[in-house]
Residue frames as qw, qx, qy, qz and C-alpha x, y, z in Angstrom:
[[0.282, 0.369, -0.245, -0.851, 79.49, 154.43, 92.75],
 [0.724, 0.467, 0.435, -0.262, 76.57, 152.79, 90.91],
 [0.206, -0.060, 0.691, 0.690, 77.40, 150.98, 87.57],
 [0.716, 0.445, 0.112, -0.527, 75.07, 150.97, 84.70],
 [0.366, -0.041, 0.807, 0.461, 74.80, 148.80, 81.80],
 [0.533, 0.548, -0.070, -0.641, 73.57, 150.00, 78.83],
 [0.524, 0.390, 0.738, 0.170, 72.63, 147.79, 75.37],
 [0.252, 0.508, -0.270, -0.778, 73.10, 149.46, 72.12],
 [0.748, 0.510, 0.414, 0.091, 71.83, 147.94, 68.58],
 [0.141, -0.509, 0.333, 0.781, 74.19, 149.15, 65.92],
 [0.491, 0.424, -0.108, -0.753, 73.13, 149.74, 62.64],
 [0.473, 0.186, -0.728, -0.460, 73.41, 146.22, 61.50],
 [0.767, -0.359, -0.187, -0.498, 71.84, 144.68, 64.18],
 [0.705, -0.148, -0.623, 0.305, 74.50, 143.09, 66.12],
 [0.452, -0.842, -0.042, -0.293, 73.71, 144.08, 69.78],
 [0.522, 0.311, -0.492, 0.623, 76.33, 145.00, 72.29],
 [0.640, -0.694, -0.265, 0.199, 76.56, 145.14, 76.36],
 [0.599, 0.345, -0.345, 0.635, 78.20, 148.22, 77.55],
 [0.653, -0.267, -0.410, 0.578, 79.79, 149.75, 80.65],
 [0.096, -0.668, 0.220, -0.704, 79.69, 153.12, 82.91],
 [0.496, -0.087, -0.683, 0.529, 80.54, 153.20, 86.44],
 [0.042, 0.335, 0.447, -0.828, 78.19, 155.86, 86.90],
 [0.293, 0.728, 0.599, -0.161, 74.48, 156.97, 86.28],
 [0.202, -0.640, 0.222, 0.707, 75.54, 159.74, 84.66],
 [0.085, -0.117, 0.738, 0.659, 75.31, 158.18, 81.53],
 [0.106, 0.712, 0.657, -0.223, 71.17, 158.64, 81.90],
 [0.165, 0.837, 0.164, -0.496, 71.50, 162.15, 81.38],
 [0.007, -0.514, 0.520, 0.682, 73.31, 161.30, 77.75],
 [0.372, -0.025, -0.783, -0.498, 71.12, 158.48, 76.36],
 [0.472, -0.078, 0.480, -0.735, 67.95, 157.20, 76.81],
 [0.329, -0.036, 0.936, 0.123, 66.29, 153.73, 76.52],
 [0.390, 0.599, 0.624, -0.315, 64.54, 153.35, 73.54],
 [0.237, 0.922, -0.018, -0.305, 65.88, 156.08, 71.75],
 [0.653, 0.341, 0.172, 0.654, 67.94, 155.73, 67.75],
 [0.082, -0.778, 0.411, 0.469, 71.07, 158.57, 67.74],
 [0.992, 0.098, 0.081, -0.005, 72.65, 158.69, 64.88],
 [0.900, 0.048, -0.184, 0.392, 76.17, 157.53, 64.39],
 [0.334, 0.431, -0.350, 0.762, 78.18, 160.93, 64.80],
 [0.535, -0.604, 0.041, -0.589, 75.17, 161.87, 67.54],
 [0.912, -0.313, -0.254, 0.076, 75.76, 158.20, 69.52],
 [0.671, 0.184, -0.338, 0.634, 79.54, 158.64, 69.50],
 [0.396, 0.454, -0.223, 0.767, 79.24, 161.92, 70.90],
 [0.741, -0.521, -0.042, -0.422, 76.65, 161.22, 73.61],
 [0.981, -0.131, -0.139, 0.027, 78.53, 158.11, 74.58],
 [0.480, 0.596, -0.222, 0.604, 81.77, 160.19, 74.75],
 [0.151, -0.616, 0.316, -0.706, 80.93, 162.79, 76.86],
 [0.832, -0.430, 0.029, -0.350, 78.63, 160.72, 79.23],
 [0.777, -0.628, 0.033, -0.033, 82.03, 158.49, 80.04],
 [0.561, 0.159, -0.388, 0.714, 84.49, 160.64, 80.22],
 [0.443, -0.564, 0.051, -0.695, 82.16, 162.35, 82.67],
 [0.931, -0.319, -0.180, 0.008, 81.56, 158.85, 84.41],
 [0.771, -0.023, -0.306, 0.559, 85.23, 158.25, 84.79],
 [0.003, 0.482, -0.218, 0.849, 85.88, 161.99, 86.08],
 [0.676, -0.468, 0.200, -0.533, 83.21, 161.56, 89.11],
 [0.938, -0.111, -0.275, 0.181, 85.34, 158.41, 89.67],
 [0.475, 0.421, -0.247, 0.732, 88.68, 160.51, 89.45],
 [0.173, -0.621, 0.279, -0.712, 87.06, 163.11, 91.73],
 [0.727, -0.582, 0.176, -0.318, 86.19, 160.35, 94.38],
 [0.910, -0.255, 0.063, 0.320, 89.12, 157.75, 94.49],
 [0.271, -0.839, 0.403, 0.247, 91.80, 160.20, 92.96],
 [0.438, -0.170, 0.824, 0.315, 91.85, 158.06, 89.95],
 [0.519, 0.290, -0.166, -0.787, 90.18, 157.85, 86.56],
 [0.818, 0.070, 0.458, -0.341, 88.30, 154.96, 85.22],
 [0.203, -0.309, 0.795, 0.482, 89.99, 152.61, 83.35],
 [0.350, 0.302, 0.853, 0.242, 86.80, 150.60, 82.04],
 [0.261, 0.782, 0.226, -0.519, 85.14, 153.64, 81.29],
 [0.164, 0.771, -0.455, -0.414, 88.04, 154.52, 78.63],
 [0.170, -0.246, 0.866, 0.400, 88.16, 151.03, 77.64],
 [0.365, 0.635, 0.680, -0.037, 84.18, 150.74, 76.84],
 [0.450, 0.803, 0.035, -0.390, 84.61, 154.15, 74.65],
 [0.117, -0.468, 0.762, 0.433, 88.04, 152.48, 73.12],
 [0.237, -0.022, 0.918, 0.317, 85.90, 149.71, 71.96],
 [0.465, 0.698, 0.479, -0.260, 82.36, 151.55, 71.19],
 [0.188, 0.820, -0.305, -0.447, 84.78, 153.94, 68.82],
 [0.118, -0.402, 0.815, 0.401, 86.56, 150.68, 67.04],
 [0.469, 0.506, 0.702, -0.177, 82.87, 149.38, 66.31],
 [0.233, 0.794, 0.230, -0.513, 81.77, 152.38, 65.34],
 [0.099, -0.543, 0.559, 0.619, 84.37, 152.49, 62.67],
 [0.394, 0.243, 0.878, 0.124, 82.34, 149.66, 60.83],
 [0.321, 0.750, 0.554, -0.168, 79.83, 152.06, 59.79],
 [0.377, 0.178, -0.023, 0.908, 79.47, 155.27, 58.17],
 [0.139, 0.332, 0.520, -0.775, 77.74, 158.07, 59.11],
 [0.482, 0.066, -0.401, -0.776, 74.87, 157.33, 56.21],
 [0.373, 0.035, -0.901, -0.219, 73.78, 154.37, 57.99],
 [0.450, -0.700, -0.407, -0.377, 71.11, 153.61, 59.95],
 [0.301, -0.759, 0.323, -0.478, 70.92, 155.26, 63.61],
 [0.156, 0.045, -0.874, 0.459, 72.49, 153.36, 67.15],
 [0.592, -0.645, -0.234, -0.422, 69.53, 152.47, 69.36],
 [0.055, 0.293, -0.837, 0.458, 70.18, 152.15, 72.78],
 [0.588, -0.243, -0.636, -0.437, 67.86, 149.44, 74.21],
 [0.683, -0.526, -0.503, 0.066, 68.15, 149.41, 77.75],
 [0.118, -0.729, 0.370, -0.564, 69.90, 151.65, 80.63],
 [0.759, -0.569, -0.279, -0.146, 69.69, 149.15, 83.72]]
């Protein structure tokens, strides 16, 4: 399965490298583009626990780093609130 790395900016500018095991996360964010904070979370949600499902359905297993890149985009996230400025994501590759 094809990984991706994505690159967010959070609202204070410290930039972060994260994980999907599947393209999939394309069809929730897009490079270039500010979400903001409740919008990011819940883009970044769906898109991998989707990712880790289309693992599950081909090895018969779910994706651990998937569930540990939303464990740690959600313990960021907590930094903020939802009056602050938007997530960008800056890259897809």
């Amino acid at each position: 399965m094809p990984e991706v790395i994505f690159h967010i900016r959070w609202p204070d500018g410290v930039e972060e490298r994260c994980y999907s095991p599947s393209t999939i996360i394309h069809q929730h964010l897009s490079a270039g583009q500010s979400y903001p904070l409740d919008d990011f979370l819940a883009r970044v949600r769906a898109g991998l626990i989707e990712a880790s499902d289309r693992v599950a359905a081909k090895y018969g297993f779910a994706c651990s780093s998937a569930m540990d890149q939303l464990a740690r985009i959600e313990a960021n996230a907590r930094r903020y609130s939802a009056d602050d400025a938007p997530v960008i994501c800056l890259s897809l590759q």
